[in-house]
C-alpha positions as CSV (number, residue, x, y, z in Angstrom):
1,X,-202.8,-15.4,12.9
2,X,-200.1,-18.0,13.8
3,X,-198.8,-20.2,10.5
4,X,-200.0,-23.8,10.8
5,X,-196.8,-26.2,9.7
6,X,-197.3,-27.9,6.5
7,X,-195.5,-31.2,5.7
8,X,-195.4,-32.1,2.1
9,X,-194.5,-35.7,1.1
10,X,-194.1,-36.5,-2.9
11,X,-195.1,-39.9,-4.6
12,X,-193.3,-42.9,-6.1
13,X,-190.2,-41.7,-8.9
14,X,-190.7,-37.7,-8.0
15,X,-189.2,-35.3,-5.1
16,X,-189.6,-32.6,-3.5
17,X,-189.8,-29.8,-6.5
18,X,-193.3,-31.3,-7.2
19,X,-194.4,-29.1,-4.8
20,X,-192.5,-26.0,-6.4
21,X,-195.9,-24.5,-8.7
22,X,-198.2,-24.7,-5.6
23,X,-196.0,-22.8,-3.1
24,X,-196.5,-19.2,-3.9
25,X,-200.2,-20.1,-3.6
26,X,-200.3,-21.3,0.0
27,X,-197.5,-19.9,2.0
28,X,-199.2,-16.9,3.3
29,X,-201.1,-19.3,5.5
30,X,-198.7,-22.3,5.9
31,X,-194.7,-22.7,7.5
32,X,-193.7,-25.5,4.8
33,X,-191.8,-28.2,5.3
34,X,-190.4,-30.4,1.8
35,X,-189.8,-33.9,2.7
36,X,-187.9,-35.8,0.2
37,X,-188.6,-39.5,0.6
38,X,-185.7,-41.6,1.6
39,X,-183.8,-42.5,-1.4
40,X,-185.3,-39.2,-3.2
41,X,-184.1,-35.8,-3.8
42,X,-181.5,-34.6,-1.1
43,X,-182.6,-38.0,0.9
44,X,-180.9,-40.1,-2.4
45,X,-178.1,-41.6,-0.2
46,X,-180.5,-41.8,3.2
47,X,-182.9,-44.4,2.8
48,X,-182.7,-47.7,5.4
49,X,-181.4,-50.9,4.0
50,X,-184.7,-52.4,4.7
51,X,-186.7,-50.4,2.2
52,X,-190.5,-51.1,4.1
53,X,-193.3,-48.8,4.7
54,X,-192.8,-48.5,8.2
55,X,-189.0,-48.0,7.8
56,X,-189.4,-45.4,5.4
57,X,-192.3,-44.0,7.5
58,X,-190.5,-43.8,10.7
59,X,-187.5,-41.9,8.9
60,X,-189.9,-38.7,7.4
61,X,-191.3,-39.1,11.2
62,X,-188.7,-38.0,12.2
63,X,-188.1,-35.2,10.5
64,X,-191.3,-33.9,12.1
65,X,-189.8,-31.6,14.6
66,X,-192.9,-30.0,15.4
67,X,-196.8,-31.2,14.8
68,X,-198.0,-30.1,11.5
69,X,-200.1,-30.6,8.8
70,X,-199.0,-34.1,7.4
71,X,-200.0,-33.9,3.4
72,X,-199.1,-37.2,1.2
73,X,-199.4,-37.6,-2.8
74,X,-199.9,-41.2,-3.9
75,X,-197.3,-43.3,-2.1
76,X,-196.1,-40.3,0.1
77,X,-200.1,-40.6,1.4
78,X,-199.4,-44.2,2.1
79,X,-196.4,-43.3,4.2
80,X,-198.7,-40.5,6.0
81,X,-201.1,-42.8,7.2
82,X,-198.6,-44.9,8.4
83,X,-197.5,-42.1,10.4
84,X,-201.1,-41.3,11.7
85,X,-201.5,-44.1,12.7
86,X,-198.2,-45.4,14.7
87,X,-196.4,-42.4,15.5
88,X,-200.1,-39.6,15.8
89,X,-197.8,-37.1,17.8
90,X,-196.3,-35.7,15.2
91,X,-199.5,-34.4,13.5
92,X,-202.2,-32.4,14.0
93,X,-203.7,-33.1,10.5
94,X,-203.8,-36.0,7.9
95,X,-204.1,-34.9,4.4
96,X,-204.8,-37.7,1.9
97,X,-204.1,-36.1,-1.8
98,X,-204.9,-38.8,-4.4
99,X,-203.9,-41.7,-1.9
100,X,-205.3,-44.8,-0.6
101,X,-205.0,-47.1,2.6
102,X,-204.3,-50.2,-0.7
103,X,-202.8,-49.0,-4.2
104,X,-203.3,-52.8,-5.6
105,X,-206.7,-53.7,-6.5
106,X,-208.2,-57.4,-5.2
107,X,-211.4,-59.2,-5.6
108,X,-213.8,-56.1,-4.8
109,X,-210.9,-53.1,-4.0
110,X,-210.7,-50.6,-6.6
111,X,-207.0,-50.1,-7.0
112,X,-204.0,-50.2,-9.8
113,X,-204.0,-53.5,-11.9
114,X,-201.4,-55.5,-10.6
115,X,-200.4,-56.3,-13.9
116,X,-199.9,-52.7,-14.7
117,X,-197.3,-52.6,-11.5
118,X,-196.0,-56.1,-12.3
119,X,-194.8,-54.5,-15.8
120,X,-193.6,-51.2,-14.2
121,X,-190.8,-53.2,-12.2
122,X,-190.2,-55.3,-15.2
123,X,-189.7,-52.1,-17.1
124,X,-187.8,-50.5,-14.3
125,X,-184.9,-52.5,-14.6
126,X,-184.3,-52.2,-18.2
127,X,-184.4,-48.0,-18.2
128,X,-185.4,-46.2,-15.5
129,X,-186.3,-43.0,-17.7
130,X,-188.9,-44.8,-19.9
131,X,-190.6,-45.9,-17.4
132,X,-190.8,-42.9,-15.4
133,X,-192.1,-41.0,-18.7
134,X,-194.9,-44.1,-19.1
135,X,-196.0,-43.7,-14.7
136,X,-196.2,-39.9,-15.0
137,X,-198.6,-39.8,-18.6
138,X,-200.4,-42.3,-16.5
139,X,-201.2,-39.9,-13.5
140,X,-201.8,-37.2,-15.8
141,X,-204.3,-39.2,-18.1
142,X,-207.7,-38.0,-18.4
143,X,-206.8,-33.9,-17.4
144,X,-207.4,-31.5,-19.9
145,X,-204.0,-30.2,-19.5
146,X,-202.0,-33.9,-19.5
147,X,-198.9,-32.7,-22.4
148,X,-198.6,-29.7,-19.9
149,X,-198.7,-31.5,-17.0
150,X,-196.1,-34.5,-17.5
151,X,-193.6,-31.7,-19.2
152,X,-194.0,-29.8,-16.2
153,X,-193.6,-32.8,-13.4
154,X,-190.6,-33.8,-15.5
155,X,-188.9,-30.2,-15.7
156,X,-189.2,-30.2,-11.8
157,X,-188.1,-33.9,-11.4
158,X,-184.6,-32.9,-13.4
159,X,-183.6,-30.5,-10.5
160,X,-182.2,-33.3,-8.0
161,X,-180.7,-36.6,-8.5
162,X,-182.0,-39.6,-10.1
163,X,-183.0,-42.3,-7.5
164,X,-181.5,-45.8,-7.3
165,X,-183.2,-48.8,-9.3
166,X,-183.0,-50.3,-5.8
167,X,-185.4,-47.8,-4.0
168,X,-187.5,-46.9,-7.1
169,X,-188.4,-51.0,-6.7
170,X,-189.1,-51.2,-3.3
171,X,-191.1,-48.3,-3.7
172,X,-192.9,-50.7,-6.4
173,X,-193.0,-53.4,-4.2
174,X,-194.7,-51.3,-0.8
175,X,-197.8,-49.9,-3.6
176,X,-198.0,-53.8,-4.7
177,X,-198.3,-54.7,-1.0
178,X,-198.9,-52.4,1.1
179,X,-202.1,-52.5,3.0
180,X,-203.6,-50.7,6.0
181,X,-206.9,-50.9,5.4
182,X,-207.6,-53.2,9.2
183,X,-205.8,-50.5,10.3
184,X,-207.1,-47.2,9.2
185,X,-209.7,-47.0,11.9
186,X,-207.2,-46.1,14.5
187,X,-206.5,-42.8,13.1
188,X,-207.9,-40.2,15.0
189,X,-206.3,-37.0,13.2
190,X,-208.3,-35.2,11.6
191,X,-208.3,-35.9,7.8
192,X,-208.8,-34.7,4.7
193,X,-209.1,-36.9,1.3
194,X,-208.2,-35.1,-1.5
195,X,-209.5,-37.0,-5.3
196,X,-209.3,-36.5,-8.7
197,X,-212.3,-37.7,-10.6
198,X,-210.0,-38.8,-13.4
199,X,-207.5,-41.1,-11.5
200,X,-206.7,-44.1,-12.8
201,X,-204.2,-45.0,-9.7
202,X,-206.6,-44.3,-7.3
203,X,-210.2,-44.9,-8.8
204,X,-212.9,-42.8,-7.4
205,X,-215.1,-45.7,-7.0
206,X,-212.2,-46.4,-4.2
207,X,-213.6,-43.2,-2.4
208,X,-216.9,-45.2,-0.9
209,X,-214.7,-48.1,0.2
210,X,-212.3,-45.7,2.1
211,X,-215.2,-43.6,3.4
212,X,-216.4,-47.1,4.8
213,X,-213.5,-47.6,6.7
214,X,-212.6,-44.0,7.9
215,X,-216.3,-42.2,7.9
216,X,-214.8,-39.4,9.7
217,X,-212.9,-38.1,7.1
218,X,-213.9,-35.3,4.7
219,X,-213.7,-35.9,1.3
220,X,-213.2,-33.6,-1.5
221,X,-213.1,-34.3,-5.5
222,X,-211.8,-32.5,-8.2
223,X,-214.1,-33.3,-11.5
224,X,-211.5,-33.2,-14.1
225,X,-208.4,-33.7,-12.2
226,X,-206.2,-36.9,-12.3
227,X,-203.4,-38.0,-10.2
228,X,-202.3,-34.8,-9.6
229,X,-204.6,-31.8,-8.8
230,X,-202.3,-29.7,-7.0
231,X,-200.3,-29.3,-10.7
232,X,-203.5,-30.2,-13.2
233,X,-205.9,-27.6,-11.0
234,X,-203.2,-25.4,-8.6
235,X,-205.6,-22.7,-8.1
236,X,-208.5,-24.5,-6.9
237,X,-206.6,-26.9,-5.0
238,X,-204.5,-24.6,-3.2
239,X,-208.3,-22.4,-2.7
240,X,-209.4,-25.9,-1.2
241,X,-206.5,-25.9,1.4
242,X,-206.9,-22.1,2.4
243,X,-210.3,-22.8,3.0
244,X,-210.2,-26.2,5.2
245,X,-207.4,-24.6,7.2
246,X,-207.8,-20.4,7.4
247,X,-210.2,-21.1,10.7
């Protein structure tokens, strides 16, 4: 059986070694493809001078050489609906993995404080460590592994270059702003929403607004998983994958 291509995109502050733990586990039925956001990883002196969501979008699109399997954590979901929704060719599949169409909650969206990202880019400036430490016990809050899981995201973050203060806030500023919600009902990929139960960036209570505005898309939630299921709960995420795509 033909390999489907998988495109993994990391989240705000990480790159692509998240993805390191969870290969072994998938690869017998996936070609995959690490995308480093711009600014990230081996992309940390490739990132457009207009740091926007559909700058930054349009640059991992094309990267896509062949249509895949488009998976996004957190903000790298964001940038994947962007791409489903402008440039749809290059995928096959959208995979949303602990994402949302709006990171900042309003009025009756379930989202991140905006106080909460009003004092990360505050922090940011001041040291860049500390506040990376502070955003990852954050997505790892509520999992009954948390200790193990921020040691673990930090090990992996180690292995490439530091990003810029400049990106790292613009990638602040697209989750404070960033909102496709009028536009997710154009997206006719396939998709896949991926939850942890636990999330405090993305709330499940989010998951019945979303499903309102993209009732197509299959949703699956992880009970005790946070931000990040596919380091919190590998096996059964990476079992989740093999099942929705081994047909």
């Amino acid at each position: 059986m033909a390999k489907h291509n998988l495109y993994l995109i990391h989240g705000w502050g990480m790159n692509k070694a998240v993805w390191q733990p969870l290969l072994s586990q998938i690869e017998s039925l996936f070609n995959i493809h690490l995308l480093d956001l711009p600014g990230y990883g081996d992309s940390h002196q490739t990132y457009p001078s207009e740091y926007s969501l559909a700058n930054i979008s349009e640059q991992i699109a094309n990267q896509i050489k062949q249509p895949g399997i488009l998976l996004g954590w957190s903000l790298g979901g964001l940038v994947a609906q962007h791409i489903a929704i402008h440039q749809p060719q290059t995928l096959t599949h959208l995979v949303c993995l602990a994402s949302t169409p709006k990171f900042q909650a309003e009025l009756e969206w379930r989202g991140i404080k905006p106080e909460v990202l009003t004092t990360f880019q505050q922090q940011l400036a001041n040291d860049y460590h500390k506040t990376i430490e502070r955003f990852l016990a954050i997505q790892a809050m509520g999992s009954d592994t948390a200790r193990q899981d921020v040691k673990q995201l930090k090990n992996l973050l180690m292995q490439y270059q530091t990003p810029c203060e400049p990106v790292l806030a613009a990638g602040l500023n697209i989750l404070a702003q960033a909102d496709l919600r009028a536009e997710l009902n154009k997206i006719q990929t396939p998709t896949i929403r991926f939850y942890g139960k636990l999330d405090s960036l993305v709330p499940i209570k989010a998951a019945d607004a979303i499903a309102q505005l993209q009732p197509e898309a299959k949703q699956i939630t992880f009970a005790k998983a946070s931000h990040a299921p596919f380091i919190s709960h590998a096996t059964q995420f990476s079992q989740a994958m093999l099942a929705e795509f081994s047909n």
